[in-house]
C-alpha positions, 0 to 999 in steps of 0.5 A: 499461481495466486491470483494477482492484479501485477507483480512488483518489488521493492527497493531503496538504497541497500540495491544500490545503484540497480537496473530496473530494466528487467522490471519495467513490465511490474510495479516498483516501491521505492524507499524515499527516506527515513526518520528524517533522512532522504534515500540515497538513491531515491530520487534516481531510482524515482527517474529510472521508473519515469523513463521506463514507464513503470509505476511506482509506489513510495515508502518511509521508513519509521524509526519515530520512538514517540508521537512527536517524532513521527510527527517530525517524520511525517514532515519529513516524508511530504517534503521529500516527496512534494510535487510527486504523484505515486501509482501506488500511493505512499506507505509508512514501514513499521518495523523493527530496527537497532536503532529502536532495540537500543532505545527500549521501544516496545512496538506493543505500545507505540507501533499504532499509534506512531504509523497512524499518525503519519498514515493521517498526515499523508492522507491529510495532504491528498496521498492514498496511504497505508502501512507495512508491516510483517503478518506479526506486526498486525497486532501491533498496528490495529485497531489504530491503522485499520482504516488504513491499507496494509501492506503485509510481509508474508515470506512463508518459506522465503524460497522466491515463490508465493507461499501467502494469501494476504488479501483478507488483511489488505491490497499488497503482500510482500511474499520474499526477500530472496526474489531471483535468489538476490537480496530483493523483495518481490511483492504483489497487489491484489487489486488494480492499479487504479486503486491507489489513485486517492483516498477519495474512493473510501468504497476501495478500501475495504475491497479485499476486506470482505469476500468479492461477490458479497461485496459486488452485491451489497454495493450493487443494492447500495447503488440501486438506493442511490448511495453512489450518485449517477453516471460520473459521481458513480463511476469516480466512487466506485473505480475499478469496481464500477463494471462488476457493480453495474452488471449486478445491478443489471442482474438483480433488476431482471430478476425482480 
C-alpha cells in the first residue's frame, strides 16, 4: 500500500444525490461549477460533508477557450464559493471536453495559461490552490502552473487499486475512476491536511518536489540561519514540517 496522509474522492452532480456516509472517515472534493454554472448538487453535497465531519475540497470545472473566458470563470468559481473555508483548498480542472473539441481548442496553446489565471485569482482572494489534470496533461499546463499544486489523475489499470506514485509532481493523485467497481473517483493526499490551510506556507509547497529528507535538512540549516523566524513565526511557516525540521536542527547541533 502506498504511503498516504488520507484517502478520498471526488464527486459533483454526475453522483447525483449520493450518501457519503461510508466516506465520512476520508476527504471529499466536490465539484462547485462550471464555466459559469454552479453544480447542482454543490451546495448539498457542501452540508452532507459539514454534518458528517469530513473535510473537503473544491473544484471548477474549466471549459474557458481564451484568457478572458477564464477570466469570467474565475469570477464565477469565487462567487459561488464566498464565505466557504475548503480543507483542502480549491482547485482548477483542466481537461478536455466536447464542448472544447467542437470549438478547435488546442490545449497545447491555451491549457496553461487559462488554468494559471484562475489558480492566480484564487490565490489572490486568500484560497490554497492548484490544478487538475491527467499525468498527460502536465505538458500542457507547465511551466505557466508550476508554482501552483497538481493534482494528478493517474489511473494505471484503473482496477480501484493504487497502481501510481505521483508525489514527485504534486500533494494529490487521483488513482481510479472505478473506486468499489462504481463510477466514483478515488484519490489520495500525500501530505497532511493541514497543508492546504493558506498560500501563506510557500515552504509546503514544494514538499513533495524534492526528496523529504533532503528537504527536512535544507530547511533545518535554512532555520539555523534564522530565514523562518522564532517560536510561532516559525511554527506558521513551517506547518506540519515544523516537528521534523526542529529535530534536525537538534541534530546538526549536536554533532557540531
Amino acid at each position: 500500500m502506498i504511503d498516504a496522509y488520507a484517502y478520498g474522492i471526488d464527486i459533483s452532480e454526475w453522483q447525483g444525490d449520493i450518501d457519503l456516509t461510508p466516506y465520512k472517515d476520508m476527504f471529499v472534493i466536490i465539484r462547485a461549477g462550471y464555466w459559469t454554472t454552479e453544480d447542482k448538487f454543490f451546495r448539498k453535497n457542501v452540508q452532507k460533508c459539514r454534518d458528517l465531519g469530513i473535510p473537503f475540497g473544491l473544484y471548477w470545472f474549466t471549459e474557458a477557450l481564451n484568457e478572458g473566458m477564464a477570466v469570467k470563470e474565475a469570477d464565477a468559481f469565487l462567487k459561488t464559493i464566498k464565505g466557504l473555508d475548503p480543507d483542502l483548498g480549491v482547485w482548477v480542472d483542466q481537461e478536455n471536453s466536447e464542448y472544447k473539441k467542437a470549438n478547435g481548442w488546442n490545449p497545447a496553446e491555451a491549457a496553461g495559461d487559462i488554468a494559471a489565471i484562475i489558480c492566480s485569482k484564487m490565490r489572490e482572494a486568500g484560497y490554497y490552490t492548484g490544478v487538475y489534470c491527467s499525468r498527460s496533461w502536465l505538458k500542457y499546463v507547465d511551466p505557466e502552473c508550476s508554482q501552483y499544486d497538481h493534482w494528478v489523475a493517474d489511473w494505471g489499470r484503473n482496477d480501484g487499486k493504487v497502481n501510481a506514485d505521483t508525489r514527485d509532481i504534486g500533494t494529490m493523485l487521483q488513482y481510479t475512476s472505478k473506486l468499489g467497481g462504481k463510477s466514483l473517483d478515488g484519490d489520495i493526499c500525500y501530505v497532511s491536511l493541514d497543508h492546504y490551510d493558506k498560500d501563506s506556507k510557500p515552504v509546503l509547497n514544494i514538499v513533495n518536489r524534492i526528496d523529504h529528507d533532503m528537504l527536512i535538512r535544507c530547511l533545518a540549516y535554512l532555520t539555523i540561519a534564522g530565514l523562518f523566524g522564532n517560536d510561532k513565526d516559525r511554527s506558521e511557516c513551517l506547518g506540519s514540517l515544523y516537528d521534523d525540521v526542529q529535530l534536525e536542527v537538534n541534530k546538526i547541533y549536536e554533532d557540531r
